[in-house]
N, C-alpha and C positions, 0 to 999 in steps of 0.2 A: 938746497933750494930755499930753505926755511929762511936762515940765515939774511939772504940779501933781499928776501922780499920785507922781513921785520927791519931792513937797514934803510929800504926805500920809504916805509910806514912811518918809520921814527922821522925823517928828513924831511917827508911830507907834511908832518905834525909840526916838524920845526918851524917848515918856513909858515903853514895858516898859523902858528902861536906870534910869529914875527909881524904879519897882516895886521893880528890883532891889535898890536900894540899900538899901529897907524888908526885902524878902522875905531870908534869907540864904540861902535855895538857888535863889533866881532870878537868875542870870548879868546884870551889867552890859554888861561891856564890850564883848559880842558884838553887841548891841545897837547901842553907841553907834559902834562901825565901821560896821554894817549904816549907821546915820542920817549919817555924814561921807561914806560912801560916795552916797545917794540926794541928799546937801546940795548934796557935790561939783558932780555933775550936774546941780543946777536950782535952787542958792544958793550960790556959792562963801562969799558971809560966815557964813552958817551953819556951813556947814563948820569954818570959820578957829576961829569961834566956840567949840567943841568941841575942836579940835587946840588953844587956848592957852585953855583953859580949867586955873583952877590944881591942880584936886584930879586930875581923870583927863586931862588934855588930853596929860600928858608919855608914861600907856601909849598913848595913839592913836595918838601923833607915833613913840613907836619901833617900833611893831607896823607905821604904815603905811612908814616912810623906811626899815629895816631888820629887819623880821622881828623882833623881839626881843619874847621870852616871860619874864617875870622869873619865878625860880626859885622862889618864893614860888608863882606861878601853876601855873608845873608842875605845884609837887607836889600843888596843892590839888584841879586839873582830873584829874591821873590818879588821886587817891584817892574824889573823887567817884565817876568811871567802874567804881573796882572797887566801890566800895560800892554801886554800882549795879546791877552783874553781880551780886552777893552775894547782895543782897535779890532778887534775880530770881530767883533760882534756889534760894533759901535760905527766903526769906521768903514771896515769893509764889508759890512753887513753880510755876512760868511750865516749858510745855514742854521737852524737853529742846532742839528744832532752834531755838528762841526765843533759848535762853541762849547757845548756841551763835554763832548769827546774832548778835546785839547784842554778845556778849564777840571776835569778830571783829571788829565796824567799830571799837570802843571801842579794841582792841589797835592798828589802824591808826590811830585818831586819836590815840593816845599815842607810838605813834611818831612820829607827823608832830611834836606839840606839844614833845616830847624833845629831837627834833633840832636845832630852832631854838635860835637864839644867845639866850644869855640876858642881855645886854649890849650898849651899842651898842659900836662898835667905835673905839679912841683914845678 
């Protein structure tokens, strides 16, 4: 039962990474880790298929073999987040304990994302 429910997850993941590619505030590539991740598990060729895929297979392969966030990424992901806090607080005048709350995980997620190598290494 594992099996084909991690087959429907990966497929799931495939086609919102495929959205993404349309949508421009719809995230890909979170996506298409969530889908090598469930492929992994219940299709390795799928997987494969994605990791040496030509257009995104190269950020799959450094994101899963060494952490690497390309600086491009960074800055895109932590400008999103504040212009998200922004309008929260700005725009749709969202509570104060709201903005509050969301500009804390947003501030911990940009550290985490910051951190990481933006390169693979040699």
């Amino acid at each position: 039962m594992k099996r084909p429910l991690l087959l429907g997850a990966g497929w799931l993941c495939v086609g919102l990474g495929l959205i993404g590619v349309i949508l421009p505030l719809f995230p890909t590539t979170p996506f298409l880790l969530v889908a090598v991740w469930a492929f992994s598990n219940s299709s390795p060729e799928l997987a494969e298929k994605i990791r040496n895929h030509p257009i995104v297979g190269h950020f799959i392969r450094d994101w899963q073999d060494e952490g690497v966030v390309p600086v491009q990424a960074k800055v895109l992901a932590v400008g999103m987040m504040t212009a998200g806090v922004a309008y929260m607080h700005f725009g749709a005048h969202a509570p104060v304990w709201a903005v509050i709350l969301a500009a804390s995980v947003m501030l911990a997620v940009s550290g985490y994302i910051i951190s990481r190598p933006s390169r693979r290494r040699g």
